[in-house]
C-alpha positions in Angstrom: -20.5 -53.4 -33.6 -17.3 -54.2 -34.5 -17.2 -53.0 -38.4 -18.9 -49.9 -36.9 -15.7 -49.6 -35.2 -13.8 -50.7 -37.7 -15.5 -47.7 -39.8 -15.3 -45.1 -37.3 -11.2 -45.7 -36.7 -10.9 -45.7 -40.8 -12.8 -42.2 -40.9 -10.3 -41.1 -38.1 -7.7 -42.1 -39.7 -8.8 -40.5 -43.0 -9.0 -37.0 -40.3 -5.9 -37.1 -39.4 -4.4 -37.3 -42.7 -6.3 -34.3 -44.5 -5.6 -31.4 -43.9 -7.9 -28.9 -44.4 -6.8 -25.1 -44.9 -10.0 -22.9 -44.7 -10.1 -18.6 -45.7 -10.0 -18.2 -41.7 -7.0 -20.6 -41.0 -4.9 -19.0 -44.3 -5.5 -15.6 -43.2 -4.2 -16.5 -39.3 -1.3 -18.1 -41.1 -0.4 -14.9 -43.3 -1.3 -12.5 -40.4 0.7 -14.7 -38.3 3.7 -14.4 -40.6 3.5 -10.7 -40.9 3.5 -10.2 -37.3 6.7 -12.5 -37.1 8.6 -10.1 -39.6 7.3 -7.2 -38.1 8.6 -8.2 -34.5 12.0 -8.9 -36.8 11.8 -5.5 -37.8 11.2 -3.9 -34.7 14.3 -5.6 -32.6 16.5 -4.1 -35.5 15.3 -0.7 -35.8 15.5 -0.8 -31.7 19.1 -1.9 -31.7 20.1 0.8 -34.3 18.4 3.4 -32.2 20.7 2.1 -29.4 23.5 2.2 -31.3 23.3 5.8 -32.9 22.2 7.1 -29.4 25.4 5.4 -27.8 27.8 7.3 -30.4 25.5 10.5 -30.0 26.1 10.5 -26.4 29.6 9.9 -26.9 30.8 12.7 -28.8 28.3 14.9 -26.9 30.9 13.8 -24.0 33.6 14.3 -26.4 32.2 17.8 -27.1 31.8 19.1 -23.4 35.3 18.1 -22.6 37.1 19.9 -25.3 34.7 23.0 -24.0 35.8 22.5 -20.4 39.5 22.8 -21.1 38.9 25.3 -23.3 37.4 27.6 -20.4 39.7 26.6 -18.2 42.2 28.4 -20.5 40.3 31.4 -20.7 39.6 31.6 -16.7 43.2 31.4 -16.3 44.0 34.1 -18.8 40.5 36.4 -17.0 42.6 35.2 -13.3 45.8 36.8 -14.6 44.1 39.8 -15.8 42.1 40.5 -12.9 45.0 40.4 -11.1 46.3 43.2 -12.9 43.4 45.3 -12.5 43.9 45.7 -9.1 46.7 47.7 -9.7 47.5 50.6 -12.0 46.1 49.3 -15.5 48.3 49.1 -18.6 47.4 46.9 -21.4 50.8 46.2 -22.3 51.9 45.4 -18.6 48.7 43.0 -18.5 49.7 41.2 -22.0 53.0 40.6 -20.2 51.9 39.3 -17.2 49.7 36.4 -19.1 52.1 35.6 -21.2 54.7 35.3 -18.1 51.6 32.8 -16.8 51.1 30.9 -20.3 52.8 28.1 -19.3 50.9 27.6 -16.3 47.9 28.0 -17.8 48.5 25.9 -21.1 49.4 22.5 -18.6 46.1 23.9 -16.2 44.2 23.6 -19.9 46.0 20.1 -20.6 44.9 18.4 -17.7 41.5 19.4 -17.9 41.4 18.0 -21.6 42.7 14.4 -20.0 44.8 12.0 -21.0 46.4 12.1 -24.7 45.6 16.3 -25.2 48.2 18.7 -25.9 47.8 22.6 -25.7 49.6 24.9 -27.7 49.5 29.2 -27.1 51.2 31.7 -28.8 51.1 35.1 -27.6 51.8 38.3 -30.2 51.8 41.3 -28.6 48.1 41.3 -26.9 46.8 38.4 -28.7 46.9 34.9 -27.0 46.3 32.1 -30.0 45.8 28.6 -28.6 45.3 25.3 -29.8 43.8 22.5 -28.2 43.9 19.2 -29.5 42.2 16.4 -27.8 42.5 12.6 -27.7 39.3 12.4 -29.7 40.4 14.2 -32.8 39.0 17.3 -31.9 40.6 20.7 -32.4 39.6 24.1 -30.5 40.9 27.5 -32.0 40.9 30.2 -29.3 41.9 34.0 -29.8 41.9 36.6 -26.9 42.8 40.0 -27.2 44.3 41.9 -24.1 42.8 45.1 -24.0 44.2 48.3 -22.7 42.1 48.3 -19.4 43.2 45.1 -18.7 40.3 42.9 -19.4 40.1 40.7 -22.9 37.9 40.3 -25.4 37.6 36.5 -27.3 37.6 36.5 -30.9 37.5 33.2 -32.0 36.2 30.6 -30.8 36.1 27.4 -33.3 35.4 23.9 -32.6 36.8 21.4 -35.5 36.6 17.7 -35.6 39.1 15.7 -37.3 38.3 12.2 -38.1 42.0 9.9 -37.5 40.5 6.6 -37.8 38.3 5.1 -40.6 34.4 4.8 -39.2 32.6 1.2 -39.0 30.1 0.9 -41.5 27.0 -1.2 -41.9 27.1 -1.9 -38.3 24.0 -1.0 -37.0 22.8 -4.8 -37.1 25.0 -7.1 -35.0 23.0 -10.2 -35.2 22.2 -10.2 -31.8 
């Protein structure tokens, strides 16, 4: 009884040391390993999605803000010229009148923009030319004309984006 032992715990041992990789186990193994790289693959395409939609959202902000001041600009000037319509209506008494209230109207503009945005407006003869330049690098163009009934018409309208500071690249992957 004993060397039957004795046999049995040498063919155990024997076991244990073999290892023995079958079709099934080697394709678990691979299918295994391309589920571990796919998983990889996913978290990083996730966190880039993340990443793009975060600046996306951003300069959507970016783009709404410039917009707002930018309307608040032109409902000052449409204020000021309705105004004048309830009296006798003279174009050129009406160009006058905004560009008494430009001043007004550019720091109204300014602190709609926020913090770090400056307004500039020219008016020449009936046409009001503004800039406004935000803290983001962005740049709206506005012309109004004044017209002789006292109401305006805007001509331009032009949203440009200037870029101050050098863009990260190769970001998208933080390691995380």
């Amino acid at each position: 009884m004993s060397q039957l032992m004795t046999k049995l715990s040498k063919a155990s041992k024997a076991r244990q040391r073999n290892v023995r990789i079958g079709p099934v186990s080697l394709f678990a193994l691979v299918a295994l390993v391309c589920l571990a790289v796919l998983a990889v693959l996913a978290a990083s395409t996730a966190n880039a999605t993340y990443v793009m939609s975060q600046r996306l959202a951003d300069s959507t902000t970016a783009f709404y803000e410039d917009e707002r001041a930018g309307q608040v600009l032109v409902s000052g000037v449409d204020s000021v010229l309705g105004d004048a319509r309830s009296g006798p209506t003279d174009g050129d008494a009406a160009a006058r009148a905004v560009e008494a209230a430009l001043p007004g109207i550019c720091s109204a503009a300014e602190a709609e923009a926020g913090e770090g945005a400056d307004v500039t407006a020219s008016f020449d003869g009936r046409r009001l030319s503004a800039e406004i330049t935000c803290h983001n690098g962005r740049m709206l163009k506005i012309d109004v004309m004044v017209m002789d009934d006292a109401t305006y018409r805007i001509d331009k309208w032009e949203m440009t984006a200037v870029e101050n500071e050098e863009q990260p690249t190769g970001n998208l992957w933080t390691g995380a």
